[in-house]
N, C-alpha and C positions, 0 to 999 in steps of 0.2 A: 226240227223236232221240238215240241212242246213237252214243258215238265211240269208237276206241280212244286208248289212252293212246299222247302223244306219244314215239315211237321212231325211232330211224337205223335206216333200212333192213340187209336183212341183209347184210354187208360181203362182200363178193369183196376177194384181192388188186388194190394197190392198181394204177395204170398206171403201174410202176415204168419200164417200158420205154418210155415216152411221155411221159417228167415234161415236155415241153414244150408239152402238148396244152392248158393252161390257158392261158398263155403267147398261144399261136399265138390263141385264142376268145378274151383278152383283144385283141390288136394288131386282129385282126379287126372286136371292138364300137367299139374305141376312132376307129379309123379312117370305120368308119357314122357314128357319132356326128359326127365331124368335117365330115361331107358333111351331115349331119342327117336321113341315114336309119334312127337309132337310136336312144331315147335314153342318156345314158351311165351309164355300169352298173361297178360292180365286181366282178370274178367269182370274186375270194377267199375269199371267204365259203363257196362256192357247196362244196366239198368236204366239208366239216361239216354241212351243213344237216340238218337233221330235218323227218318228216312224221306227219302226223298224219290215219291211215287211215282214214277213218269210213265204215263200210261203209252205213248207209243212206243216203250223199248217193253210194254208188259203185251203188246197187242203184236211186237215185233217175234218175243219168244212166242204165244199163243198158235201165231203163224205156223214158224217151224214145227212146235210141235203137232202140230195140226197134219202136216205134210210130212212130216218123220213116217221111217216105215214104224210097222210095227213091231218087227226085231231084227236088230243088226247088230247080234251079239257075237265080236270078236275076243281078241285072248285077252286083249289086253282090257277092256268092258268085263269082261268074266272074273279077270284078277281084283278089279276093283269094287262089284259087287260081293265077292267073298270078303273082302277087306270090312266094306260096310257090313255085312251081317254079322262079324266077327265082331268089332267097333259097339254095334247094338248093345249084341249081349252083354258085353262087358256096363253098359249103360244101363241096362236093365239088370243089373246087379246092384248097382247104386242106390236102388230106388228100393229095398229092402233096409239098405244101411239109413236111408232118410225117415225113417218108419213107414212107407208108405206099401200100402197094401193092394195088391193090383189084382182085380177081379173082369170075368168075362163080361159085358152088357149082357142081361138077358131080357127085359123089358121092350118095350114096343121106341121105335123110334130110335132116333140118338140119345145117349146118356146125361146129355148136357144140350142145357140151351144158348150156350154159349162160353166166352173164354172167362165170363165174373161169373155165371154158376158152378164150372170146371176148379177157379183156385177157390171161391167158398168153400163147397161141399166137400174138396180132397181137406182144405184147412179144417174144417169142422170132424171130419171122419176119418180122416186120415188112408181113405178108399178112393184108387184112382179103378172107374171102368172104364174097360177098352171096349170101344164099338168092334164088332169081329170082322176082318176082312171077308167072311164066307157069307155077311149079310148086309155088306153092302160097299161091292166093288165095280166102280165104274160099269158098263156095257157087258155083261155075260158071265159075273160074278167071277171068280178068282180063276188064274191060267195057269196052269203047273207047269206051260216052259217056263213061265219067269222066276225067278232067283225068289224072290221077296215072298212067293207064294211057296215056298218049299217048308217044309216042318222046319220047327228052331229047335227043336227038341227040350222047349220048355211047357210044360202041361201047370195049369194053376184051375182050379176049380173043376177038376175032372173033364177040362178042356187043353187039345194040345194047339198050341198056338203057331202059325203059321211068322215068319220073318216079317212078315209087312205087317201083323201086326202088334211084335217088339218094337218094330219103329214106331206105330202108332203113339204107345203110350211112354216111349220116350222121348218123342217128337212131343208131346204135350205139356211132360213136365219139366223138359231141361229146356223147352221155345216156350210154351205158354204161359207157366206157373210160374216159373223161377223169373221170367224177363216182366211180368204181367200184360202178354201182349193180347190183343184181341184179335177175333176170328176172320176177320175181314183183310185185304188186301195188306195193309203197313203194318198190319198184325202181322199176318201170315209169314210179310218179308222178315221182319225183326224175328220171329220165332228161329226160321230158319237159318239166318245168319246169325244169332246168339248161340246156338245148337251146332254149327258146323265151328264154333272155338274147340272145340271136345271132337271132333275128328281130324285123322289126320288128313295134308293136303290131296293125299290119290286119292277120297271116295269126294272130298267136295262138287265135283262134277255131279256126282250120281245124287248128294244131296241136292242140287241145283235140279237136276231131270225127274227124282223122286217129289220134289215137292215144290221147287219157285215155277218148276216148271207147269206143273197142274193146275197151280193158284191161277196162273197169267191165262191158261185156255178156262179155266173155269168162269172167271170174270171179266176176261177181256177176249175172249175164242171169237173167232168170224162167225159163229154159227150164231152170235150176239147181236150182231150185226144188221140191221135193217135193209132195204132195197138200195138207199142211198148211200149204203156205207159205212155210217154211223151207228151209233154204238147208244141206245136211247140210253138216259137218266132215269132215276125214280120218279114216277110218275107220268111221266111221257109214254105216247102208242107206241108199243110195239118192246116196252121193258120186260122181263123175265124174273120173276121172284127168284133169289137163291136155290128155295125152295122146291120147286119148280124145271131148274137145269137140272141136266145128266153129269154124272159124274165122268170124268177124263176117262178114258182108256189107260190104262197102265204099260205103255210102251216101253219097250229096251231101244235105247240111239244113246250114243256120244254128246257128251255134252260140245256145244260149238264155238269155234276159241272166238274170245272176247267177250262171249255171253258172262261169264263167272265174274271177269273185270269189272265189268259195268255193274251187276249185283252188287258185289260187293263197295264200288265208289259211291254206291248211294245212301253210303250210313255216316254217319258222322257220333264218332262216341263220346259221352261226357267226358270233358279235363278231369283228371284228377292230380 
């Protein structure tokens, strides 16, 4: 197995405009913890951290998920998506106490060109948009077996918002804004393991299958894959713009033991 050399991801400005977004994710764990829905965690660290991208354990998940059915949703899967959607809301409460004003996209396109336009524009306006899961959900737009696609019963802009996409704009300011991670793979990783401090241990799986898991078929999927096997670079025949790929499938499967180990042994957080 081949890894790459441990590196910080590539840096976006920082959430100058939000320095109390750590703060707020601290009083939050500290609080869980205190009820013993958490357990307690320092989140200081957590801005410094390094990741260590190893593309064939991101091309190993890709795999499975790729061959995962498309739902195999048991009791104990079911317990733990209700657990996250619950976990959400309570996240998407937060984000009123930070000033932050969360509005539907309704413009052409995504709302942001990436994770330094996302913490400018929220710093500057204090308006985070959410891209809608109903306009742009992997292969055949949103599935109402799945959990994520179910009402949350939160409406903001004369829009009622769907669970998957509370995570959305939770997933961006407690992983992208608060950590300054960018949108690309060591991005993505740090967003999501800086964001699963603030859940508790039973939904980490489903955050692993919600979103480390996407990442690795988005950017490392077989379907990437050339004749030979190989996975071309930028610029080379046979590369795929971001731009360009299909979005994952939104499947329901079990997270697979060891998967979440290995995730998580690939950070390393700053001493403090």
């Amino acid at each position: 197995m081949t890894a790459a050399c441990p590196s910080a991801p590539r840096p976006v400005r920082p959430p100058a405009g939000h320095p109390g977004l750590l703060a707020l994710a601290q009083s939050y764990v500290d609080d869980a913890a205190a009820r013993g829905e958490l357990p307690r965690r320092e989140l200081g660290g957590l801005p410094g951290t390094r990741v260590r991208v190893d593309p064939e354990f991101c091309r190993t998940v890709a795999r499975h998920f790729d061959r995962a059915p498309r739902r195999d949703l048991g009791p104990d899967l079911a317990a733990r998506y209700r657990r996250f959607t619950e976990e959400n809301l309570r996240h998407f409460a937060l984000l009123a106490r930070a000033g932050i004003r969360v509005e539907p996209w309704r413009g052409p396109g995504q709302p942001y060109r990436g994770a330094a336009d996302l913490v400018d524009r929220l710093a500057r306006t204090g308006v985070l948009h959410v891209y809608l899961t109903r306009d742009g959900h992997g292969p055949g737009g949103p599935a109402p077996d799945h959990p994520l696609c179910a009402p949350s019963g939160v409406t903001v802009g004369g829009v009622a918002l769907l669970h998957n996409d509370i995570f959305r704009a939770v997933h961006d300011v407690f992983g992208h804004v608060m950590l300054g991670a960018s949108m690309g793979v060591a991005g993505e990783f740090l967003a999501a393991y800086g964001h699963m401090a603030m859940y508790s241990p039973q939904v980490h799986p489903v955050v692993f299958t919600e979103q480390v898991s996407q990442i690795c078929w988005f950017f490392h999927g077989p379907h990437l894959a050339d004749r030979a096997g190989r996975w071309p670079r930028r610029g080379e025949p046979g590369w795929i713009p971001p731009s360009e790929r299909p979005y994952p499938e939104q499947k329901l499967f079990s997270c697979p033991p060891g998967f979440l180990d290995r995730f998580t042994a690939s950070f390393t957080e700053e001493a403090r």
